[in-house]
C-alpha positions in Angstrom: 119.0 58.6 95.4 116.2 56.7 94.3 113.3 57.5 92.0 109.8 57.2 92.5 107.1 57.4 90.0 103.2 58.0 90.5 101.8 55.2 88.7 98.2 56.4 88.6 98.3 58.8 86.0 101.4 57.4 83.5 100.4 58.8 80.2 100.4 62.7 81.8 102.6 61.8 85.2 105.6 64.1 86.4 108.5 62.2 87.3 109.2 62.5 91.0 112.3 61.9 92.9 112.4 60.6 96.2 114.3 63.6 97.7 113.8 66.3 95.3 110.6 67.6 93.5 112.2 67.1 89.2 109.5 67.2 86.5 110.6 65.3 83.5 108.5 65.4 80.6 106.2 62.6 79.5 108.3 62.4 76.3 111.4 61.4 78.6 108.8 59.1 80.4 108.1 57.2 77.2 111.6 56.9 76.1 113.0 54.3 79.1 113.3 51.4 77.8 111.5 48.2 78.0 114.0 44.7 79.3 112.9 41.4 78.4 115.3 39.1 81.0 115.4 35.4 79.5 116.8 32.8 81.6 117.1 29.4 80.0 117.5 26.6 82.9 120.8 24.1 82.8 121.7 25.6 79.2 125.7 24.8 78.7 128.1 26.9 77.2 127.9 25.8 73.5 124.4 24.7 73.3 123.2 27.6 71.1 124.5 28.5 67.6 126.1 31.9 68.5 128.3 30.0 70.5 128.8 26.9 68.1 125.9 24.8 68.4 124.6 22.5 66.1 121.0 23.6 66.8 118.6 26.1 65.4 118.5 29.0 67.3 117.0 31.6 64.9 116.0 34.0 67.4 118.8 34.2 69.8 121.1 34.5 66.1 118.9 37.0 65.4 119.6 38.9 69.1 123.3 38.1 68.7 124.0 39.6 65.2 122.1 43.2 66.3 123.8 43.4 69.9 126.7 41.5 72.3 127.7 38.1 73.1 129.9 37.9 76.6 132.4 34.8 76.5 133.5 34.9 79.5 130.6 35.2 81.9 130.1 33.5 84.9 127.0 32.3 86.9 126.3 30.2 90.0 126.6 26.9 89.1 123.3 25.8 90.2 119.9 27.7 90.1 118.9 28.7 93.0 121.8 30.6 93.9 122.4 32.2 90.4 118.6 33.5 90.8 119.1 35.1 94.0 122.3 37.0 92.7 120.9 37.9 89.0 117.5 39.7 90.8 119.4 41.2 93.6 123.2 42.4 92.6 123.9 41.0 96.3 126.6 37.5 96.9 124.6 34.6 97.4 125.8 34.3 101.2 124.4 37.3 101.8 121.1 37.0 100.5 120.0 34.1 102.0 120.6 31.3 99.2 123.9 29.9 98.6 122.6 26.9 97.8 119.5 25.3 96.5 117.8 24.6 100.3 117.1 20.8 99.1 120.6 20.1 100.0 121.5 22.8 102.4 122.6 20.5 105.7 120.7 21.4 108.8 124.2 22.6 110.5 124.0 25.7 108.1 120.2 26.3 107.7 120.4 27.2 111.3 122.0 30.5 109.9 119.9 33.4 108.5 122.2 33.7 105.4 121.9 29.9 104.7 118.0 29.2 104.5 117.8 28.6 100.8 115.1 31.6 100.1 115.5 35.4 99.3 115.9 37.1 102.3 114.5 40.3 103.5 117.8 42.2 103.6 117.6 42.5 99.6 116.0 44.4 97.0 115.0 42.6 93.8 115.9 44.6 90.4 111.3 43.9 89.9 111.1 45.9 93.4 113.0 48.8 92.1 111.9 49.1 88.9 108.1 48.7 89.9 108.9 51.7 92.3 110.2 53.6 89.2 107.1 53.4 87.4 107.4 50.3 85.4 105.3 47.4 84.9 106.9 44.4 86.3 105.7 40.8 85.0 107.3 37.0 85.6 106.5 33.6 83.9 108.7 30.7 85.3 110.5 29.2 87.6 111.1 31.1 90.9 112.8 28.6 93.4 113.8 31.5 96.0 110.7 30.5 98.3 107.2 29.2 98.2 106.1 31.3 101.6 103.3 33.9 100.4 105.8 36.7 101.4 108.5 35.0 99.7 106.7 34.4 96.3 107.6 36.7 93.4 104.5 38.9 94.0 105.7 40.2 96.9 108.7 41.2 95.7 108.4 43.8 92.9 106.2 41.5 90.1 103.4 43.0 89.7 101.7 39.8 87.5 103.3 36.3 88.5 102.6 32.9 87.1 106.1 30.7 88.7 106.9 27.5 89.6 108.3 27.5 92.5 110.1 24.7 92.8 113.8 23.4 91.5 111.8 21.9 88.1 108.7 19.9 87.1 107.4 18.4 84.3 107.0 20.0 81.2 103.7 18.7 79.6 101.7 18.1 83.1 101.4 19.6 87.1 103.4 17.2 88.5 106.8 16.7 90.3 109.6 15.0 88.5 111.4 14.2 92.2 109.7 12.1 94.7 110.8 15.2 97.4 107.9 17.2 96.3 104.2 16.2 97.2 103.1 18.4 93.8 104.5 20.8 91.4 104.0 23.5 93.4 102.5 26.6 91.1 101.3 30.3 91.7 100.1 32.9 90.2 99.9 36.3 91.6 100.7 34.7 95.0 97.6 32.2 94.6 97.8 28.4 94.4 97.5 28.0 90.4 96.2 24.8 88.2 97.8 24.6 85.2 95.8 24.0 82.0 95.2 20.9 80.1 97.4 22.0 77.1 100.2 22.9 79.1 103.8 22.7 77.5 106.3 24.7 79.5 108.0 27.3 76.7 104.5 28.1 75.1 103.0 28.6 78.0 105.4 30.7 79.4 105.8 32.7 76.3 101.5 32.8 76.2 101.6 34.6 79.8 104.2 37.3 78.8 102.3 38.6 76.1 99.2 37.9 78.0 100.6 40.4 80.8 102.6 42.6 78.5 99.1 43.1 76.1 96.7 43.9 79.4 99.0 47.4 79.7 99.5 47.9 75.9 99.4 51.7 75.2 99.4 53.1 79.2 102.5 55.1 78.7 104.2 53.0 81.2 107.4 50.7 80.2 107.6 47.2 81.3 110.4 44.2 82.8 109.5 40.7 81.8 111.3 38.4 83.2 111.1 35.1 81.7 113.1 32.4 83.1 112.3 29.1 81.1 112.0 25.4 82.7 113.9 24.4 79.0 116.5 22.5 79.3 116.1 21.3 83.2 115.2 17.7 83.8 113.0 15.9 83.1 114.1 17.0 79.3 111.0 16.7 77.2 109.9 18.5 73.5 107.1 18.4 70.7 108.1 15.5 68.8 108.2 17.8 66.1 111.0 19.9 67.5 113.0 16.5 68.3 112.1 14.6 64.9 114.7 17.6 63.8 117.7 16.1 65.3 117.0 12.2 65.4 119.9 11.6 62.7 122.1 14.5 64.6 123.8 13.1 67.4 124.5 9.2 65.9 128.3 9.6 66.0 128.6 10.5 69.9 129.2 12.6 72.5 132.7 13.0 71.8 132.9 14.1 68.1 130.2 16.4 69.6 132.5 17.7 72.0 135.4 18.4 69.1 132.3 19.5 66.7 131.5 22.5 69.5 135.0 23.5 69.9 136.1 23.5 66.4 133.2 25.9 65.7 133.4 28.2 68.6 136.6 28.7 67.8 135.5 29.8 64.3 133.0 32.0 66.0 135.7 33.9 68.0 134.2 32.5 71.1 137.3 30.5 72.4 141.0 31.7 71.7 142.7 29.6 68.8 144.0 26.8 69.8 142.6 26.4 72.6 142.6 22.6 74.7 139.9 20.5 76.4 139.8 18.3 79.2 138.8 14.7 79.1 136.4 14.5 81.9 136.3 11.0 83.5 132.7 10.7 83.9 132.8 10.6 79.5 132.3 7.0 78.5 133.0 6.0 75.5 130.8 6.1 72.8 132.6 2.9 70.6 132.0 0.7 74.2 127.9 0.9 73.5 125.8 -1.5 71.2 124.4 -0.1 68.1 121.0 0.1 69.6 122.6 1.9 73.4 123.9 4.7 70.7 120.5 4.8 69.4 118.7 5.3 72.7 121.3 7.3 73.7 121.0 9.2 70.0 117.6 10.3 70.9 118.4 11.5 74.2 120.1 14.1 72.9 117.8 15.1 69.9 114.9 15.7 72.5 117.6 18.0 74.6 117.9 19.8 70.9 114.4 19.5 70.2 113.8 21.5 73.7 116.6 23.9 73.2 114.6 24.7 69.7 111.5 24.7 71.4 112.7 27.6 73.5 114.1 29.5 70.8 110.6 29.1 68.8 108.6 30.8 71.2 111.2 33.3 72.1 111.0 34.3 68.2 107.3 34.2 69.2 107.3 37.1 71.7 109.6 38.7 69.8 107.4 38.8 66.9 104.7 40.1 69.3 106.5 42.9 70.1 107.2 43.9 66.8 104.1 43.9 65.7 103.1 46.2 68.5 105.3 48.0 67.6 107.3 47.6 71.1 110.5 46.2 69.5 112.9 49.1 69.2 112.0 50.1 72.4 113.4 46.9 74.4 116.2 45.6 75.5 116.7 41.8 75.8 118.9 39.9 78.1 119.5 36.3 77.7 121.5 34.0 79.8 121.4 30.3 81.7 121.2 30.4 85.1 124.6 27.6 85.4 126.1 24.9 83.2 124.6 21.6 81.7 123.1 19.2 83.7 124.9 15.7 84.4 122.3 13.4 85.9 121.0 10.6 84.5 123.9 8.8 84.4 125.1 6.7 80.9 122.7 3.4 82.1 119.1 4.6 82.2 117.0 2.1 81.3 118.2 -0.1 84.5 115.7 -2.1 86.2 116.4 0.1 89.6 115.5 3.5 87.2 112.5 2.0 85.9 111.1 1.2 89.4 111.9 4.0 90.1 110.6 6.2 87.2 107.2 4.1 87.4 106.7 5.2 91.2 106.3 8.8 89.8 104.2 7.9 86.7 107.1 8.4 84.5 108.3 6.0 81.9 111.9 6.5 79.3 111.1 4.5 76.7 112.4 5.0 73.1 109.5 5.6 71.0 107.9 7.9 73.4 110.9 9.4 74.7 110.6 13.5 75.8 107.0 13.2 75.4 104.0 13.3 78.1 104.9 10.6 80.7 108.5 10.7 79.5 111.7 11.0 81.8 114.9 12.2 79.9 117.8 13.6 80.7 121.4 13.5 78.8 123.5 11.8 81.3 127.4 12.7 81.9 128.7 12.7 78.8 126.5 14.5 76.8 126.6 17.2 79.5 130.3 17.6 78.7 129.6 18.0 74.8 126.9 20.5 76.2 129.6 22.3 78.0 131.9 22.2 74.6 135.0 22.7 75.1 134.8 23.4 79.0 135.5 21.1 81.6 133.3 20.2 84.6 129.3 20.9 84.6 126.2 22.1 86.9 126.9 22.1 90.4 131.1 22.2 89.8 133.0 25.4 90.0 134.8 24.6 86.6 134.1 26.4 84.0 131.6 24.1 82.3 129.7 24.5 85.4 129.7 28.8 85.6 130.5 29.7 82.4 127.6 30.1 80.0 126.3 32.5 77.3 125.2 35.9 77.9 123.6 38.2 75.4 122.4 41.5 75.6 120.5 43.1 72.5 118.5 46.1 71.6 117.8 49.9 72.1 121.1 51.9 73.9 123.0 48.8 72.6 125.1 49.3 69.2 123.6 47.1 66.6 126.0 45.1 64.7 127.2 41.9 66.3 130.2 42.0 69.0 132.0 39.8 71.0 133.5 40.7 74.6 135.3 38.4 76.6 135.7 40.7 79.7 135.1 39.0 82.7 131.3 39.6 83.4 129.4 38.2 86.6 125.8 37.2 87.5 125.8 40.2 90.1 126.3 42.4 87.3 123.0 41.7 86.1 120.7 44.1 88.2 122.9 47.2 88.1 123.0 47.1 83.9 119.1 46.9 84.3 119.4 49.3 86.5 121.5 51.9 84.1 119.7 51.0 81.5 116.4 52.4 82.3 117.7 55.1 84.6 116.8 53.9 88.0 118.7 54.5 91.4 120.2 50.9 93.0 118.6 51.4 96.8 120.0 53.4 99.7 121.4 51.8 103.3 117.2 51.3 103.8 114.2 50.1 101.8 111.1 49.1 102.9 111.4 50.6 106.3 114.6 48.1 106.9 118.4 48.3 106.4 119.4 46.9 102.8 122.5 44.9 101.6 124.2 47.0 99.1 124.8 46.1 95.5 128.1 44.3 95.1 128.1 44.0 91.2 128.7 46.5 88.5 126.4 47.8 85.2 128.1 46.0 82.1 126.6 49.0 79.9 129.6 51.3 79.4 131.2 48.0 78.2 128.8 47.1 76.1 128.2 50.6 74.6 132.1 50.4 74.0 133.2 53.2 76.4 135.5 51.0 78.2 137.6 47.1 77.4 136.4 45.9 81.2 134.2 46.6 83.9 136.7 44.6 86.3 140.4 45.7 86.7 143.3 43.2 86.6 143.3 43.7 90.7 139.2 43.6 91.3 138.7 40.3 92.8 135.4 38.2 92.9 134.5 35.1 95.0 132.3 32.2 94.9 131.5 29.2 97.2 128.8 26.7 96.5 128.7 23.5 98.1 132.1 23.4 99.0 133.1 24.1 95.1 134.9 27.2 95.5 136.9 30.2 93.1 138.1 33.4 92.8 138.1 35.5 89.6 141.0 38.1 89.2 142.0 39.8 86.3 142.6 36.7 83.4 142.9 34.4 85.9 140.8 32.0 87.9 142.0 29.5 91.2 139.3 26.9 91.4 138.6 23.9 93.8 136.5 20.8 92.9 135.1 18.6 95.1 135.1 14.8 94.9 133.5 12.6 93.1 134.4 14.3 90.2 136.7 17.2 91.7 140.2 16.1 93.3 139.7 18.6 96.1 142.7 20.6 95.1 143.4 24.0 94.4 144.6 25.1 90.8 145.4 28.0 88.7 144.3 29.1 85.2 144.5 31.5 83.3 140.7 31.2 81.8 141.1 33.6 78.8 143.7 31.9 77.3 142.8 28.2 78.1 138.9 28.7 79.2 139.4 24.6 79.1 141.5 25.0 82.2 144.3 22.1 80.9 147.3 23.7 81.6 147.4 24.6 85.7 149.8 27.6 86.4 149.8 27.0 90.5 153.8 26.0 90.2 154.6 28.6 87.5 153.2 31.4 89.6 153.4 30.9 93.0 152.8 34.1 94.1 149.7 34.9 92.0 148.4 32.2 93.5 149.1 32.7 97.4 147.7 35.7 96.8 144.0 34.9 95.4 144.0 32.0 97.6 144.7 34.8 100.4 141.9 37.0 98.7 139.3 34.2 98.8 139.7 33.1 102.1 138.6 36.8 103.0 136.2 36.7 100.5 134.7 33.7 102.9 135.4 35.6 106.1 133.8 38.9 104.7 130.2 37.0 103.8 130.3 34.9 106.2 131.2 31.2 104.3 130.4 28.0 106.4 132.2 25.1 106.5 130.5 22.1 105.3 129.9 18.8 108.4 132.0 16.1 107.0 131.2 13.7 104.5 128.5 16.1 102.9 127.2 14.4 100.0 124.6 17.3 98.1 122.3 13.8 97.0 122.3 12.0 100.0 121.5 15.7 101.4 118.6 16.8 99.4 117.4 13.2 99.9 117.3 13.5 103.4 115.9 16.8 103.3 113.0 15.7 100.9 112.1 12.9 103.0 112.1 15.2 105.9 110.0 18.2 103.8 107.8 15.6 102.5 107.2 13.1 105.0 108.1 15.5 108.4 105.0 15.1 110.4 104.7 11.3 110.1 108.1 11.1 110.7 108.1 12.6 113.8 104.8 11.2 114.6 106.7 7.7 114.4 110.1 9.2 116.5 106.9 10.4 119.2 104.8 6.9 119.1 108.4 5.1 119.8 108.9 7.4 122.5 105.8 6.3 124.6 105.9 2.8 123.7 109.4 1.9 124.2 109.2 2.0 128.3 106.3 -0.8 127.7 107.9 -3.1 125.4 110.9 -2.9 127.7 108.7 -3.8 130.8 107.5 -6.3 128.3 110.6 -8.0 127.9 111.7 -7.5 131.0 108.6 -10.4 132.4 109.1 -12.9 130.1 
């Protein structure tokens, strides 16, 4: 049953419900709770310090030692898709994205379930909420669709400012891809222009307490959600932020990588003992010239620099809300939408990336490096450190590339720091929102139309301590993305990578005990694994799974499709003028 509540009148409103006429008091009224959702972009596993990073995260410590850190948590393993799952509850093949649309291939975007954008047949967690009486407010990246109905204001935010595409640049309005024409920005469904002092995190930070202060004191509880452009390509920070790490990073990516894993193991994060892959897209570090480890060096201190960045002005709302006095009253949520990012590449100061870097007005240079006009990113092998001690990375279903931290803090959640490492998925997302502040997931219909129903379950009762799981050792959950592919049962996980990095083979692990997946169990249980691989291949039949055309390459695709998005209309005004002037040059040739 869903609840309504009449907005109008807040401080002195009765509670209504949908089918029933129940007065609750204002006091109850006052008492939901407020949820601050924090999405960093391309964060990996280990790149905070409650999960053994080297960099300072004073605010998300601060979260983690007054609330719950999930190690074994599972997202999308690229944006788009994890968005439209975390808002919705719904699979991402239902909802309309299960894939970022830049490199859907025009044999599946012919389906309804495979356009790239936020269908119509879900509910967002801002819809329901909003419905329920609460201020809704977003400040970031969107990427579920840049149609005025699709935009963020029309569904359930009351106050938007959102980029709306996969990234941009962090200091400027500009794309970082040549597939866009601009960085396309909104706010409150309207064509936006960002401001001259724009830096991504402050701003972003600046217009949640702008939108949080313009209902200060109404009676009415708020949802911010604030998903972060930090640390998505192109990687840029205050040289202030970065001058913090430039003497961090000098020994390498792979004493990194061991760095990460000893300490998460100290943390409780990973089980004792626990093994690593060596990924083959790791160079190694000894091969480079003092001054490639330098460049390279830096790379990595303005990913840090970024990653502290975030944290700053995350401490800064928090500090906000203290001081109004809003703190005890809200529950924060803060997680990465999928694993680190790998592009880049180890060689990026090529002549070919230069040319190509200076036809968008970008430069990587040393001295300037993650500043205005920069273009970083860490490459390969720093992803993999990233990822610490995971294999794989954004895009792949390993776990480098879905597993990433989760933390949930605050009012209605015990206060002194606690690990889970229940298996927790991004679906589960909207329905512990939705138990937390009391509010109905929707019916068969909303809106007038039929609804998909809510496939994932409310983490609270495991994160007030009520139960050790939310999933039994028989639930099953499935994921396709690209043709990467899994299935989640109990402690266990079959996973298939696709080439160039994947071998396009199934394989079993048991993810709790080796969450590096070394050690494949596919021969030692046989039957186990007939059996999920049975389970998924429903799981693909039930929401309706495509098959990828041959060959599909996902950069060759969203490079098509940008040039298509982009360039469409000359393009086929080109295809058209050959048309008509074909039969003449033939006739041509045809006299001489």
């Amino acid at each position: 049953m869903r609840t309504l509540y009449r907005r109008s009148v807040a401080p002195i409103a009765a509670l209504i419900l949908a089918a029933a006429s129940v007065w609750v008091s204002p006091m109850a009224l006052a008492a939901r709770p407020n949820v601050v959702l924090i999405i960093a972009d391309d964060l990996g596993f280990s790149d905070i310090a409650p999960y053994g990073s080297e960099i300072q995260t004073p605010a998300l410590s601060a979260l983690a030692q007054r609330g719950i850190r999930f190690t074994n948590y599972h997202t999308a393993a690229s944006c788009a898709p994890t968005r439209g799952m975390l808002l919705t509850g719904v699979d991402s093949h239902r909802n309309g994205v299960p894939n970022i649309p830049e490199t859907i291939p025009p044999e599946q975007a012919q389906h309804a379930n495979y356009r790239g954008t936020l269908g119509h047949n879900v509910v967002t967690v801002a819809s329901l909420l909003q419905e329920a009486g609460y201020h809704t407010y977003l400040a970031g990246k969107w990427h579920l669709g840049k149609t005025p109905d699709l935009l963020p204001f029309r569904r359930g935010f009351e106050r938007t400012v959102t980029m709306a595409d996969t990234g941009a640049d962090n200091w400027e309005q500009k794309p970082y891809i040549p597939i866009y024409k601009k960085a396309n920005w909104f706010a409150d469904g309207e064509p936006f222009e960002l401001p001259e002092d724009f830096y991504s995190s402050r701003f972003l930070v600046d217009k949640t307490i702008e939108y949080i202060s313009s209902n200060a004191g109404d009676g009415q509880p708020f949802f911010a959600y604030l998903p972060f452009q930090a640390v998505h390509i192109p990687v840029q920070a205050p040289q202030a932020f970065t001058d913090k790490y430039m003497e961090t990073y000098n020994e390498g990516w792979e004493v990194l990588r061991k760095q990460r894993q000893a300490r998460a193991e100290q943390l409780g994060i990973i089980a004792p003992g626990t093994d690593m892959v060596d990924m083959s897209t790791t160079a190694d570090w000894e091969s480079y010239t003092a001054e490639e480890q330098r460049y390279h060096a830096k790379r990595m201190a303005v990913y840090a620099g970024m990653i502290d960045a975030m944290d700053h002005h995350i401490g800064r709302l928090i500090n906000y809300l203290k001081q109004t006095g809003q703190y005890e009253n809200t529950v924060f949520i803060f997680t990465s939408d999928n694993g680190s990012e790998a592009s880049g590449g180890d060689d990026p100061r090529s002549v070919a990336m230069k040319i190509a870097l200076a036809e968008q007005g970008y430069v990587n240079d040393y001295d300037t490096l993650g500043l205005k006009g920069s273009f970083n990113t860490i490459g390969p092998s720093f992803a993999s450190a990233a990822a610490s001690p995971l294999g794989f990375y954004k895009f792949y279903a390993g776990e480098g590339g879905m597993r990433v931290p989760l933390i949930i803090a605050g009012k209605r959640i015990p206060s002194s720091a606690r690990l889970t490492n229940a298996l927790a998925y991004v679906t589960d997302i909207t329905p512990t929102i939705l138990d937390l502040t009391g509010v109905s997931p929707p019916s068969e219909r909303f809106g007038g139309h039929p609804v998909e129903p809510i496939v994932g379950r409310s983490l609270l009762p495991l994160v007030r301590g009520d139960v050790e799981r939310v999933y039994s050792e028989t639930d099953t959950i499935g994921y396709e993305l690209g043709g990467n592919s899994a299935l989640f049962q109990g402690d266990y996980k079959i996973v298939l990578n696709i080439p160039p990095v994947g071998d396009n083979e199934w394989h079993l692990y048991n993810i709790v005990k080796d969450p590096g997946e070394t050690r494949d169990l596919k021969e030692q249980m046989p039957e186990r694994f007939e059996r999920m691989l049975a389970h998924y291949r429903q799981y693909t039949i039930d929401n309706n799974v495509l098959p990828l055309p041959a060959n599909y390459n996902p950069a060759f695709q969203g490079i098509a499709n940008g040039t298509l998005d982009r360039f469409g209309s000359q393009i086929l005004l080109g295809l058209l003028s050959l048309i008509v002037l074909l039969p003449f040059y033939l006739a041509y040739r045809s006299k001489k």
